[in-house]
N, C-alpha and C positions, 0 to 999 in steps of 0.2 A: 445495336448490340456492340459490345468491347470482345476481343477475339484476343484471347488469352492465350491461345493455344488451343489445346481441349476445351477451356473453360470460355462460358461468354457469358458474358453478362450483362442484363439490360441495364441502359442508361441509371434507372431509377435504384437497383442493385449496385453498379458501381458508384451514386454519388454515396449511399451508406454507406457503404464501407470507406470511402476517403473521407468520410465525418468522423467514422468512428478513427481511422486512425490518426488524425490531427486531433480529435480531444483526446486520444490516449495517450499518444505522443507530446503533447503539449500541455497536459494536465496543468503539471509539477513546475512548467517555467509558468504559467499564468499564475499558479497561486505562489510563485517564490515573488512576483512580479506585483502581485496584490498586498503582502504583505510589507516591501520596498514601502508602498506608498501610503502604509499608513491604516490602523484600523484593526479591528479582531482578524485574526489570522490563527486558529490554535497552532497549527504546526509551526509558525513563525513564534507565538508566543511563549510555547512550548518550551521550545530552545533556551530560554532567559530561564525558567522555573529550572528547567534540568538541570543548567550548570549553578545556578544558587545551590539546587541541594549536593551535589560532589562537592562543593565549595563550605556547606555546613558539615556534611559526611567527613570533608578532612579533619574537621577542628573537633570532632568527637572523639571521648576516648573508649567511649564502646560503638562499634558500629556494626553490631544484631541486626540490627532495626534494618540498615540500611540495604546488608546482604541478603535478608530476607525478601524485604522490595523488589532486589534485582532476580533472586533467584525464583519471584512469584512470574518476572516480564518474561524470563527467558523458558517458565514452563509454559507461558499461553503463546508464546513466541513458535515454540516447539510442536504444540498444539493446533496449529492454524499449519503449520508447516507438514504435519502428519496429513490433516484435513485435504490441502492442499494436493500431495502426492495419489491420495486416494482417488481424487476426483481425474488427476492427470489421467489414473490408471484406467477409471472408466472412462473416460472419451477415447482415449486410446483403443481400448476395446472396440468400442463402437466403429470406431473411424475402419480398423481392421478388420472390421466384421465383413469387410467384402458386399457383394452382393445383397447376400441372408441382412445385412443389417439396414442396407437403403431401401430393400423391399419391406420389409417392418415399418421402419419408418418412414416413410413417403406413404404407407398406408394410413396413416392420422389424417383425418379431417385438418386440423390444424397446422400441419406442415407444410408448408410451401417452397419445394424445393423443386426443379425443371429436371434435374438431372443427375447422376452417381454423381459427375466430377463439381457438380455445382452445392452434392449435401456434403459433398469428403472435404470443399473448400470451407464450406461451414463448419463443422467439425474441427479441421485444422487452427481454423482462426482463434477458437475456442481454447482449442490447447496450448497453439500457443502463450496466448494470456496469461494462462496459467501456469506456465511455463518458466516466464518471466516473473512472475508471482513468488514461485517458489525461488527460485534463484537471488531474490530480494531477503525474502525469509533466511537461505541460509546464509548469506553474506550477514544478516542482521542477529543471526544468531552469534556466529563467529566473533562478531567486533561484542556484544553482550558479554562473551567469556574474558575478549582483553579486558572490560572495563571491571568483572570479578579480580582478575589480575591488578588490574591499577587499585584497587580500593583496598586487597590485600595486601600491597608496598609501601602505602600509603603510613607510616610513620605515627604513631600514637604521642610521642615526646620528642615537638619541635616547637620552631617557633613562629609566630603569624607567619611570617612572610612564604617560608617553606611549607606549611599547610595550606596556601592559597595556591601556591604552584601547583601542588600536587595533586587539589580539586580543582583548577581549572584544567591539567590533564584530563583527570576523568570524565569532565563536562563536557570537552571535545572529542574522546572516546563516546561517550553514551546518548551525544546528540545523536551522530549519524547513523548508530546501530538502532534505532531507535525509529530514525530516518524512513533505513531499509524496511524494518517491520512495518511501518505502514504504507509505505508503496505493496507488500506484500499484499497487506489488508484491501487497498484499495484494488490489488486484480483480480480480489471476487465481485466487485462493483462492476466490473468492465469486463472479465468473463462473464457475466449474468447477460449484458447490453450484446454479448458477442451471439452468445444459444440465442436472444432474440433475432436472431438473423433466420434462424429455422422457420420461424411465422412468418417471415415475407420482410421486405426491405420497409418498409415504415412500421412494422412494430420494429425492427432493428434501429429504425431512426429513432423513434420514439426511445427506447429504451435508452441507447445513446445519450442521448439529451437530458433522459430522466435520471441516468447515473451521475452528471456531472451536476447539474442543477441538485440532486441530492448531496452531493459531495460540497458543492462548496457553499452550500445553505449551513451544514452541517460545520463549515471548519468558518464562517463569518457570521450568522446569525443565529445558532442554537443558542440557546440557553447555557450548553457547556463554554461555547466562545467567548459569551459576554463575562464570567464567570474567571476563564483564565484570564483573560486579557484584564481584569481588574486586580487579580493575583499579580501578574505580572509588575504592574502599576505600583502595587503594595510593594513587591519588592525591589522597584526598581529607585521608593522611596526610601524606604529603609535603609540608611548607611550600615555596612558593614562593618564589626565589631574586629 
């Protein structure tokens, strides 16, 4: 047993949780790391498609189209962020629910938890996540509005060279906000791996395991990967006019 304090936890408890928090914690440098080296990567490839279009978005003299786009990202942006808050709210509940709420719960067949300070430790981990989730969310909302900003400065009658300036600003605005939004996306992937800690330390591992393996199945071998990454390609063939 690890002697926490209050909390102890057995061997097979504390290696979950140090799994889970090196893939959580290291997600984002493995796939920054994967995509260095070459190969579908969407959030890597991403980056190139986004800054091509601020970069087309400069040289247009109507740009509807484009603020429409941005203001469709920043309401699901918004949307996931709302979502987000909610769910803080109920864990929080829970976690505060004292007594009345670990005896409810440790009444489930299914949960496996030794103790209050061992389900509150659960419970916490959970929030946290999501915690961090949302904090993603609104930094990615924030930088979303500079980049409404930048595309409204953005000049109708110039000349190439000062159109390319001014969508390659917005491309380095709307990467990272964009960035933030899916770290956001990605702490209900790892919130989900975290509530698996309530069923016992190996479905916690397992789930663990089964978020990242879904995550990075999804950003190098789906269907959508292969798909940018050849957009990408296309536009990285295409000389710019």
């Amino acid at each position: 047993m690890i002697d926490l304090g209050p909390l102890y936890l057995s061997p097979l408890n504390a290696a979950a949780l140090g799994l889970f928090a090196v893939c959580w914690l290291f997600y984002q440098p493995l796939l920054d790391l994967m995509g260095r080296r070459g190969g579908a990567v969407i959030n890597t490839d991403l980056a190139v498609v986004r800054s091509a279009w601020m970069r087309n978005m400069a040289k247009r003299q109507g740009r509807f189209m484009d603020a429409q786009l941005l203001a469709q990202t920043l309401s699901s942006s918004s949307f996931f962020a709302s979502s987000n808050l909610i769910l803080i709210a109920a864990t929080a509940g829970v976690l505060f629910g004292g007594q009345a709420s670990f005896r409810n719960v440790s009444s489930l067949m299914v949960v496996k938890t030794s103790s209050r300070v061992l389900f509150e430790a659960q419970l916490a981990l959970v929030l946290v996540t999501l915690a961090r989730g949302l904090l993603d969310f609104i930094w990615g909302i924030r930088q979303l509005n500079y980049v409404l900003a930048a595309v409204g400065a953005t000049p109708e009658a110039a000349d190439d060279a000062t159109h390319h300036a001014f969508g390659d600003i917005a491309g380095r605005l709307l990467n990272p906000a964009l960035h933030s939004v899916n770290s956001g996306v990605r702490g209900y992937y790892f919130a989900l791996a975290a509530a698996a800690w309530l069923f016992g330390p190996l479905a916690f591992i397992a789930a663990t395991l089964g978020a990242v393996g879904l995550l990075v199945w999804r950003q190098r071998r789906s269907p959508a990967a292969y798909a940018i990454a050849d957009l990408r390609r296309l536009l990285e063939a295409t000389p710019e006019k």
